[in-house]
C-alpha positions as CSV (number, residue, x, y, z in Angstrom):
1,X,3.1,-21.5,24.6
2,X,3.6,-24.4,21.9
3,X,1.6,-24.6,19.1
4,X,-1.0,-27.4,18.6
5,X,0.2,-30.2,16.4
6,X,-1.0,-29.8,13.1
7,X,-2.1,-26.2,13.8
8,X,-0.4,-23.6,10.8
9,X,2.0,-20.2,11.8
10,X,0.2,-17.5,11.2
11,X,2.1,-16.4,8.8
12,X,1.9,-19.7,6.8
13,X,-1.0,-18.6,4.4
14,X,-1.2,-18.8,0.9
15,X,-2.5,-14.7,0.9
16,X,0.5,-14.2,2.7
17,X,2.9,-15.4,-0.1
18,X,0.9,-13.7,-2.4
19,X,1.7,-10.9,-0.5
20,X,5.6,-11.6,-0.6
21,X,5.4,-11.8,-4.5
22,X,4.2,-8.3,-4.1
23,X,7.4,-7.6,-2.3
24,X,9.6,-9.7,-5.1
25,X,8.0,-7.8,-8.2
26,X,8.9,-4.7,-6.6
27,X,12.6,-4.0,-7.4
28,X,12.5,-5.5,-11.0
29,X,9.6,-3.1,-12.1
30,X,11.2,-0.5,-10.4
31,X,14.7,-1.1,-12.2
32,X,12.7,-0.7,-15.6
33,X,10.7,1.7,-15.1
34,X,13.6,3.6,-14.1
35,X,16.3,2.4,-17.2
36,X,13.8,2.3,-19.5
37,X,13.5,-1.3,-19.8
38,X,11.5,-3.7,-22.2
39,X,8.1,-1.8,-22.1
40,X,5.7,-4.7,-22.5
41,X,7.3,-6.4,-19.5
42,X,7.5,-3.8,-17.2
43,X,3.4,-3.1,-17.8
44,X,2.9,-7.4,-17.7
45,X,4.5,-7.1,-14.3
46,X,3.3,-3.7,-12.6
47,X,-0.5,-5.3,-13.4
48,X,0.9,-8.3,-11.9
49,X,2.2,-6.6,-8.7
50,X,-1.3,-4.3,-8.8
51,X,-3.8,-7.9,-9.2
52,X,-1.6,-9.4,-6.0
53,X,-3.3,-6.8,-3.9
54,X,-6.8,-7.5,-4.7
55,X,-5.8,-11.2,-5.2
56,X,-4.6,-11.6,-1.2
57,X,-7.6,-9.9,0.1
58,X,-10.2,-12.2,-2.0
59,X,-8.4,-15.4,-0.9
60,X,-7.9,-14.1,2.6
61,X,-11.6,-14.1,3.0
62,X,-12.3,-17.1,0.2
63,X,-10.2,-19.6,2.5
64,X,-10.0,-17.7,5.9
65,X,-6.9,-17.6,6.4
66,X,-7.4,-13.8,7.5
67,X,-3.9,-13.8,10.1
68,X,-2.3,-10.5,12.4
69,X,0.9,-11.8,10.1
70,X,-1.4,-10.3,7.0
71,X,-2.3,-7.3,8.2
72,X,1.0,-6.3,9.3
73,X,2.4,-6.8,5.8
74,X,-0.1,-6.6,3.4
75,X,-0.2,-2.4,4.3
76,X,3.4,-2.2,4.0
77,X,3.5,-3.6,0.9
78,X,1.0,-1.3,-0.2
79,X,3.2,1.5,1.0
80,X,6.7,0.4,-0.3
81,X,5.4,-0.8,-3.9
82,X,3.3,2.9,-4.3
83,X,6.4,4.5,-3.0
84,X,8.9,2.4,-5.3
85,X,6.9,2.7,-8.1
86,X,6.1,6.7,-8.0
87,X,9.3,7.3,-7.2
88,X,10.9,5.1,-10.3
89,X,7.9,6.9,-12.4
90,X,9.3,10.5,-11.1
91,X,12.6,9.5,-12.1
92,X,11.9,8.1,-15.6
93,X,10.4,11.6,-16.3
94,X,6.6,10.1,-15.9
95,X,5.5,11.9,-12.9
96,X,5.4,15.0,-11.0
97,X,7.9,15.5,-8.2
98,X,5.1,16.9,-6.2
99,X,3.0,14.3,-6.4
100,X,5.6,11.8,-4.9
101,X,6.6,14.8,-2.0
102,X,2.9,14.3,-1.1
103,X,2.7,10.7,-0.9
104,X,6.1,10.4,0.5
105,X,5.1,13.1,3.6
106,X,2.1,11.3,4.6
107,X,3.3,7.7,4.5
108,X,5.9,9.1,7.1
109,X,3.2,11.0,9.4
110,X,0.9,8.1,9.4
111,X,4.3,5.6,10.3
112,X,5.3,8.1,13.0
113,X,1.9,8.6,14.3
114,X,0.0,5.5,13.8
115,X,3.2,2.4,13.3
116,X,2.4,0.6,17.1
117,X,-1.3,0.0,15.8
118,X,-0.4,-1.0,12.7
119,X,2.1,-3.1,14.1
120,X,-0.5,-4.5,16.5
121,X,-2.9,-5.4,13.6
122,X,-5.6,-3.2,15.2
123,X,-4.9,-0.6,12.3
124,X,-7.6,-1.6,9.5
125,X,-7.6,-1.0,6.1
126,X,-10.5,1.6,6.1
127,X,-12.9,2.0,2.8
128,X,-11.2,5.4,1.4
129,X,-7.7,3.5,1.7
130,X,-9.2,1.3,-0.3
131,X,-10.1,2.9,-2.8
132,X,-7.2,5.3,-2.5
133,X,-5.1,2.0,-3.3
134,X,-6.9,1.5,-6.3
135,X,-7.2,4.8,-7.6
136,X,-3.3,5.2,-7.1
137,X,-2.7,1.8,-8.6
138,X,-4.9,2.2,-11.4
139,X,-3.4,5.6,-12.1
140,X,0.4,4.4,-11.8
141,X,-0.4,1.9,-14.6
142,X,-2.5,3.7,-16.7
143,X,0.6,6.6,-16.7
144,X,3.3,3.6,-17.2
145,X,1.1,2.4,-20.1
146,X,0.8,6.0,-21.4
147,X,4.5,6.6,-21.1
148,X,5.0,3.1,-23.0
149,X,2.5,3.5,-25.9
150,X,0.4,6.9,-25.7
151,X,2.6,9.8,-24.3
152,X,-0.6,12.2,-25.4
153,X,-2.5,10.5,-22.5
154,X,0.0,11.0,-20.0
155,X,-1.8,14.3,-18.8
156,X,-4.9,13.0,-18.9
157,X,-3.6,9.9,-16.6
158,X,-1.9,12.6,-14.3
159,X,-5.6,13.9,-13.6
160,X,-7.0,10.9,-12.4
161,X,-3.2,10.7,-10.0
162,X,-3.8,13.6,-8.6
163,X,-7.5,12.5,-7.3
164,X,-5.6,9.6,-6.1
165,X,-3.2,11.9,-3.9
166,X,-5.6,13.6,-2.9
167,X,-7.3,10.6,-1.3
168,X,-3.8,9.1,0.3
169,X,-4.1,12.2,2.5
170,X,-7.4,11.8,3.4
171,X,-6.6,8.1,4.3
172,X,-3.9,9.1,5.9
173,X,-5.7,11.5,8.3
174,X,-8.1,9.0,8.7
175,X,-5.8,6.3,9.5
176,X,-4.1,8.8,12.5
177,X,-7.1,9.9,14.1
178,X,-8.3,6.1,14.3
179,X,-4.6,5.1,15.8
180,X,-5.0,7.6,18.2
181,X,-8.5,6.9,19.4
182,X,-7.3,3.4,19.3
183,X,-4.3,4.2,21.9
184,X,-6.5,6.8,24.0
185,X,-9.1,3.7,24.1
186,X,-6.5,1.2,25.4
187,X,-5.1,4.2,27.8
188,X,-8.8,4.8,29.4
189,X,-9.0,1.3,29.8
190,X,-5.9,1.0,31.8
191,X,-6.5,3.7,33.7
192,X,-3.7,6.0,31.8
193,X,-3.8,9.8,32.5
194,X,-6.6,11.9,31.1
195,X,-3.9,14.3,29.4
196,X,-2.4,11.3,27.2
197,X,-5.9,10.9,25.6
C-alpha cells in the first residue's frame, strides 16, 4: 500500500541516524583501541559512541518518533559496538578473554533463540538490559580510560565488568524466555500445536 503524501519512512528519524552514527564510530574506535592509537581520541569517541545510545532513546520519546525501524537497529547496535569494542579491548591486552567468551556465547543464544522477535520489533529492551547496557558501557570506558591514563585502576574497572557480564546473561535469559512466550502466545492464538508451546 502507498504511503500518504507527506507521511515520513519509518526509518526516516533523526534517533535513527543517531543510531547509524553509532554504527560509523564503531570501526575507527575499534582500529585504535586495537593499534594503540591516539589515546585522547579514542576515549573522545568511545563516550561519543556510548552518549548516542542514551541520546536515541531520549529523542525517540522527546519527538515521538519511536519507529519498528528503531527497534530493530537500535539492539543491534548495542550488540555489535559491545562486541567490537570488548573484543578490540581483549586484543589490546585491556580485557579478559573470558569476559568477551561470555558476552560473545550469549549474544549468539539470544540471536538463535530470540532473532524473529527481535526482528518483528516485539522484542523490548527490558529494564536489566538496560542497565546491563550501561553497566557494560560504563565499564568498557572506564577500563579504556584506565588503560590510557591509570593502568593501576584497570583491576578495579574489571570489577565493576564483571557485574556487567554478569547482567548480559541475566538479560539474555530474560530476553529468551520473553521471545518464546512471545511465539507460544502468537502459536495459541493461531491455533498451533500444544507441543510447540
Amino acid at each position: 500500500m502507498s504511503r500518504a503524501r507527506g507521511e515520513r519512512p519509518d526509518w526516516a528519524t533523526l534517533p535513527n541516524a543517531v543510531t547509524l552514527v553509532r554504527f560509523v564510530l564503531l570501526l575507527p574506535i575499534c582500529v585504535m583501541l586495537v593499534r594503540h592509537g591516539p589515546q585522547t581520541l579514542s576515549v573522545v569517541l568511545l563516550l561519543v559512541w556510548a552518549l548516542t545510545d542514551w541520546v536515541d532513546g531520549m529523542l525517540a520519546r522527546a519527538l515521538g518518533q519511536t519507529s519498528r525501524t528503531g527497534q530493530i537497529i537500535d539492539p543491534i547496535a548495542d550488540r555489535l559496538g559491545l562486541v567490537g569494542i570488548v573484543l578490540s579491548l581483549a586484543l589490546a591486552g585491556l580485557l579478559p578473554w573470558s569476559a568477551l567468551v561470555f558476552i560473545f556465547v550469549v549474544d549468539l543464544v539470544v540471536t538463535i533463540l530470540s532473532s524473529r522477535s527481535a526482528l518483528q520489533g516485539s522484542l523490548g529492551v527490558s529494564r536489566i538490559g538496560k542497565v546491563r547496557t550501561a553497566l557494560l558501557m560504563t565499564s568498557v570506558f572506564l577500563l579504556a580510560c584506565a588503560g590510557a591514563w591509570a593502568p593501576s585502576l584497570v583491576p578495579g574497572v574489571l570489577v565493576l565488568l564483571w557485574i556487567g557480564v554478569a547482567l548480559h546473561v541475566v538479560a539474555g535469559a530474560g530476553y529468551v524466555v520473553s521471545a518464546r512466550a512471545r511465539r507460544g502466545g502468537v502459536e495459541e492464538a493461531a491455533g498451533g500445536p500444544a507441543w510447540r508451546r
